[in-house]
Backbone as CSV, one residue per row, in Angstrom:
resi,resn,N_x,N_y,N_z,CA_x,CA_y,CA_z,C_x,C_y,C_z
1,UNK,0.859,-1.164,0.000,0.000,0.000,0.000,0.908,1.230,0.000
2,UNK,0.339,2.115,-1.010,1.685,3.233,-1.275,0.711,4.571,0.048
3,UNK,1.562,5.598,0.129,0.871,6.688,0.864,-0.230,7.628,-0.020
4,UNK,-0.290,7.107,-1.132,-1.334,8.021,-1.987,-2.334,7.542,-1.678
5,UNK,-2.765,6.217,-1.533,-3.540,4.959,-1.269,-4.082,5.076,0.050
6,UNK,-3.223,5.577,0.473,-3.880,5.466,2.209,-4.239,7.155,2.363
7,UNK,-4.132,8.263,1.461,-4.291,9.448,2.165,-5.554,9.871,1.128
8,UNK,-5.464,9.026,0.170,-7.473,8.941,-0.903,-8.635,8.647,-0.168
9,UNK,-8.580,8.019,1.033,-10.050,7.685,1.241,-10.146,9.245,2.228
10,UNK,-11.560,9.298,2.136,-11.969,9.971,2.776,-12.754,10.509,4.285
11,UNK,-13.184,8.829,4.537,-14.199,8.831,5.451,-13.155,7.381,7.017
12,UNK,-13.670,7.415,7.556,-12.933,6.090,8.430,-13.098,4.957,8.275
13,UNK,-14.166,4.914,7.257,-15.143,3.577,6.801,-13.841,3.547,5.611
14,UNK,-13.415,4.704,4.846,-12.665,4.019,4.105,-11.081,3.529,4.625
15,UNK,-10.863,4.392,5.449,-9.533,3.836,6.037,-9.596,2.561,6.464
16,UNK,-10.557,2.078,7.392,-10.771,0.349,8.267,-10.892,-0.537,6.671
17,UNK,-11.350,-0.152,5.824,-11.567,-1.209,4.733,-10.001,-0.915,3.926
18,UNK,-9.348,-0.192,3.771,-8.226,-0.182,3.429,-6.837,-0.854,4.244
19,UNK,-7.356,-0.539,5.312,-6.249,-1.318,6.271,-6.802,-3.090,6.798
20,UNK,-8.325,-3.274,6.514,-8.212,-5.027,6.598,-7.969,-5.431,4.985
21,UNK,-8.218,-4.560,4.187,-7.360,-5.265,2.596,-6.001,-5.219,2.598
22,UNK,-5.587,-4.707,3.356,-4.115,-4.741,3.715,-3.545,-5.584,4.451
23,UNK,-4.406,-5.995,5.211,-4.317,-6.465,6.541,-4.366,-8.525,5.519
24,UNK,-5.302,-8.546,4.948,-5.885,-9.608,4.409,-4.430,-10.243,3.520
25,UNK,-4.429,-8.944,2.543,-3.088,-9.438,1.924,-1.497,-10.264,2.492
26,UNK,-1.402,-9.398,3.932,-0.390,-9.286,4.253,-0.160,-11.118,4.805
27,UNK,-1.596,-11.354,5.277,-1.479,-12.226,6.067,-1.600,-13.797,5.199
28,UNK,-2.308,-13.812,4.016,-3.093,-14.580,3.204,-2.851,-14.776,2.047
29,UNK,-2.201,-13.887,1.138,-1.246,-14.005,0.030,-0.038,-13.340,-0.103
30,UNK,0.817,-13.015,0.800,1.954,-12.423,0.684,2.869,-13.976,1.126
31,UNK,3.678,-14.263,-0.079,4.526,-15.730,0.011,5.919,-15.215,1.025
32,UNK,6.448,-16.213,1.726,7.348,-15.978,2.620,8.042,-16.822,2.713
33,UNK,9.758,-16.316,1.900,10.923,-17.452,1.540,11.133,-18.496,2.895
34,UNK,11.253,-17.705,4.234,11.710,-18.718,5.386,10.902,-19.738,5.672
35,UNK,9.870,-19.608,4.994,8.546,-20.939,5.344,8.098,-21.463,3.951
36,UNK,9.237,-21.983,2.939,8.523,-22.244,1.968,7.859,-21.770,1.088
37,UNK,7.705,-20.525,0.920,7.235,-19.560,-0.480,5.484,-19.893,0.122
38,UNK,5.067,-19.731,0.612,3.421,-19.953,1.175,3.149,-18.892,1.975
39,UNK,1.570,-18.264,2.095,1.364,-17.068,2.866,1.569,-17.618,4.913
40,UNK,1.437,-17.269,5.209,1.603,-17.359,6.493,0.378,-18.045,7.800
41,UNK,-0.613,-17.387,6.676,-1.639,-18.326,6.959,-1.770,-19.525,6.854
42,UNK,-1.439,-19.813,5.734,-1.341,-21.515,5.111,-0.088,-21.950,5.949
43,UNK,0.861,-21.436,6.533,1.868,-22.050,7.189,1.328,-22.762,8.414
44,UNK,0.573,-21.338,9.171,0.220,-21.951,10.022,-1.304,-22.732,10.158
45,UNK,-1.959,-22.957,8.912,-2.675,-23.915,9.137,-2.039,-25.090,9.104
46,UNK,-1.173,-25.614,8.225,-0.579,-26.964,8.120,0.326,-26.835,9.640
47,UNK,0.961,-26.202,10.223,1.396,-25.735,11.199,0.513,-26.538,12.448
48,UNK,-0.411,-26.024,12.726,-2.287,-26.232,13.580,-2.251,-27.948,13.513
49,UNK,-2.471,-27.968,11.883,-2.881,-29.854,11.978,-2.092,-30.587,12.238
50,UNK,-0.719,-29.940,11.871,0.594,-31.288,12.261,0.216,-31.185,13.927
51,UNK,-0.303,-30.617,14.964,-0.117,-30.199,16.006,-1.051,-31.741,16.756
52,UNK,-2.300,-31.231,15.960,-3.816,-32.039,16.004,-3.699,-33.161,15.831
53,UNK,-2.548,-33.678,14.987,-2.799,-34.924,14.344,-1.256,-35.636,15.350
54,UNK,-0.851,-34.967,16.093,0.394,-35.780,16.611,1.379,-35.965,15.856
55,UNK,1.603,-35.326,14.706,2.581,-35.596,13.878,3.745,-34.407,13.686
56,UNK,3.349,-33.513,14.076,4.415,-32.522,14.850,6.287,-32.796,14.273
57,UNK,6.439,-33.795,15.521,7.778,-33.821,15.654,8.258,-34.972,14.435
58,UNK,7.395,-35.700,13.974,7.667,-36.693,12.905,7.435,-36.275,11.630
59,UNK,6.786,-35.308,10.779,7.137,-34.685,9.996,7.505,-33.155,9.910
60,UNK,8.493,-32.964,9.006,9.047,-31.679,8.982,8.247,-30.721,8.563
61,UNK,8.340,-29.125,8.917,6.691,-28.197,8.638,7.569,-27.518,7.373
62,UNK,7.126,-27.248,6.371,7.832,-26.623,5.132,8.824,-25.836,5.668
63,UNK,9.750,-25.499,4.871,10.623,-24.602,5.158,11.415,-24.699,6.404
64,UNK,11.104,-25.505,7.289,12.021,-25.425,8.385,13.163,-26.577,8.389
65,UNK,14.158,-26.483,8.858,14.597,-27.696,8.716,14.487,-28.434,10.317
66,UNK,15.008,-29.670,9.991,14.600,-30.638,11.102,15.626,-30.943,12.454
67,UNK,15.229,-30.456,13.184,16.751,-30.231,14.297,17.113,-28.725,14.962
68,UNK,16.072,-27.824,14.539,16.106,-26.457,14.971,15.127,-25.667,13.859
69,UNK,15.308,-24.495,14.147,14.579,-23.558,14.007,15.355,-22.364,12.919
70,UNK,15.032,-22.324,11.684,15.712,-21.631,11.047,15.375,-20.138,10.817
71,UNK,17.088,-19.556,10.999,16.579,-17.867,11.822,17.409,-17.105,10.396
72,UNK,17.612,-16.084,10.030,18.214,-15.473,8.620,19.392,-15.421,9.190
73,UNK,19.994,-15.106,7.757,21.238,-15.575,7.751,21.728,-17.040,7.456
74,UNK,20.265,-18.092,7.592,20.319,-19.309,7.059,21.112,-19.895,8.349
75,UNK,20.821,-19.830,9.652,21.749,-20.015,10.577,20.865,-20.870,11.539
76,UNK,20.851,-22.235,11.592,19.972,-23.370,12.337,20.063,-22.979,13.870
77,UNK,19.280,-23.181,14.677,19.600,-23.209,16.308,18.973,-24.484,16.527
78,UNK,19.546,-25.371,17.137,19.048,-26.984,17.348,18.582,-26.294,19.161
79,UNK,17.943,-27.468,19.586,17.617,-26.974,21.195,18.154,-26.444,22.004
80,UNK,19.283,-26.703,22.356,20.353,-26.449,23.270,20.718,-25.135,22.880
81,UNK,20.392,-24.313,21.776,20.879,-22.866,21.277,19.723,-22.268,21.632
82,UNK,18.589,-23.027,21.470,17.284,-22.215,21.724,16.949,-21.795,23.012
83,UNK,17.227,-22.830,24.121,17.150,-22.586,25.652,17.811,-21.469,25.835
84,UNK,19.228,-21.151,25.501,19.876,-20.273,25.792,19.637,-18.641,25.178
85,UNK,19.127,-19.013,23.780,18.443,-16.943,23.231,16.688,-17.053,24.000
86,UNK,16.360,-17.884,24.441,15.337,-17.470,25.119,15.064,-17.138,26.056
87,UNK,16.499,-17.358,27.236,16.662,-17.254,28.372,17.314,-15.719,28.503
């Protein structure tokens, strides 16, 4: 959304409908390299069911790899790294 876009509407009715189409996009079709090129939504629905279905730790969730948590820079933290930046 550029600032021309957001300073056109006129009323607050148009701002709230400009900012949940924004809002919609951001969350629902905007693809995201660290999770597999998929919106974020869809991450975390498949995310949700691996949860539901017990399958979690036995299959891998797109984009992540298996043994940690992948952070930019392409730089894995397996558990023992994670206890410690969370602490």
């Amino acid at each position: 959304m550029t600032r021309v876009e957001v300073l056109e509407p006129h009323t607050v009715e148009d701002v709230e409908l400009a900012t949940l189409s924004w809002v919609h996009w951001w969350n629902h079709e905007r693809l995201l390299e660290p999770i597999g090129y998929m919106p974020p939504a869809e991450f975390e629905a498949h995310w949700r069911e691996e949860i539901e279905n017990g399958t979690l730790n036995s299959v891998v969730s797109p984009g992540i790899e298996s043994g940690g948590t992948k952070h930019p820079g392409n730089e894995t933290l397996g558990e023992h790294q994670l206890a410690d930046v969370s602490s």
